[in-house]
C-alpha positions in Angstrom: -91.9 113.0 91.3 -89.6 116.1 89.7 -91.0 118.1 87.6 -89.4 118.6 84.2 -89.1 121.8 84.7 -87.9 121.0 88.8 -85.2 118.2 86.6 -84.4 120.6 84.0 -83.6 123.7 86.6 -81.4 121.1 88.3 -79.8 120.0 85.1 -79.6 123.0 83.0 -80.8 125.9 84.8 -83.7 128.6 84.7 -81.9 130.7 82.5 -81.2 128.0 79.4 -84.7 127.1 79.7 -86.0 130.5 79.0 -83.5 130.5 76.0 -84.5 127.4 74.9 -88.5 128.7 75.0 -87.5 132.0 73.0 -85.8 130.3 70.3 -88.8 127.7 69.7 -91.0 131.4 69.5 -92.6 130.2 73.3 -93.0 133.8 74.0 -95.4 133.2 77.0 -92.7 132.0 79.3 -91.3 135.4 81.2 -88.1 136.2 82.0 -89.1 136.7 85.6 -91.3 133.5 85.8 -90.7 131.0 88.4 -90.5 127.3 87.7 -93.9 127.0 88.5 -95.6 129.5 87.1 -93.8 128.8 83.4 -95.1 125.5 83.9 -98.6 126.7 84.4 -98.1 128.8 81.3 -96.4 125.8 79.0 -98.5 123.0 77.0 -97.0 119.3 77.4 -96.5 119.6 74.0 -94.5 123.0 74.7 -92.0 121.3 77.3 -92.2 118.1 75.5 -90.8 120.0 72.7 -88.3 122.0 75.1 -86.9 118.4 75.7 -86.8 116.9 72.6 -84.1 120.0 71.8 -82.2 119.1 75.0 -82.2 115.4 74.0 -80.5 116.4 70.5 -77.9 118.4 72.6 -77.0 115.6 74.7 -76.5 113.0 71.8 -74.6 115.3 70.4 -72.5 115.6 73.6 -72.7 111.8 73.3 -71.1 111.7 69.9 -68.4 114.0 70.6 -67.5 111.7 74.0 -66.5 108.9 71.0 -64.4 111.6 69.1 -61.7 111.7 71.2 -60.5 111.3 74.9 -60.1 115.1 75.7 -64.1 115.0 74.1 -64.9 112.4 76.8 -63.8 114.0 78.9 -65.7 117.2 78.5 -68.8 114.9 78.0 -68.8 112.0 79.4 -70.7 109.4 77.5 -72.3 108.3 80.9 -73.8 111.3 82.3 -75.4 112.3 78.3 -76.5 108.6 78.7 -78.5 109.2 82.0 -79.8 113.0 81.3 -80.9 111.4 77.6 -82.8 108.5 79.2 -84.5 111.2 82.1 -85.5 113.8 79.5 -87.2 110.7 77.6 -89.0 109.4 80.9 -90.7 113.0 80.8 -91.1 112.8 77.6 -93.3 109.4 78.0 -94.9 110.5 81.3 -96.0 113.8 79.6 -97.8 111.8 76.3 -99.3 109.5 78.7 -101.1 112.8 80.6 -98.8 111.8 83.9 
């Protein structure tokens, strides 16, 4: 089973993660940090919150696809779909302690 941060990496890269961390004040995370060891250092609650911001991203991305066709094109409404309903599997697995 991937890791959210092994799905994120994949999805988004090490990088936005980090970004996303400093913005919600998770000052713990290092720049230098490897997947693992940030997700050593993170609380479910911590990465569970790192995805709910990637969720809102992605139905925004979602909303734009509807917008117009150059917009769907630059989003399409299939892969926000997917990475959405991925980001809230982790969510779930996460609150259930999986």
């Amino acid at each position: 089973m991937l890791t959210l941060f092994s799905l994120l990496s994949i999805v988004f890269g090490m990088t936005e993660i980090k970004n996303i961390a400093k913005e919600l004040n998770i000052n713990h995370v290092g720049l230098f940090d490897s997947k693992d060891e940030m997700y050593d250092k993170l609380t479910s609650k911590e990465i569970t919150l790192i995805n709910l911001v990637k969720a809102e991203e992605f139905v925004e991305d979602l909303y734009r696809s509807t917008t117009s066709e150059a917009n769907a094109k630059l989003f399409p409404p299939d892969q926000s779909f997917f990475k959405l309903k991925q980001i809230l599997r982790e969510c779930r697995l996460l609150q259930k302690g999986g």
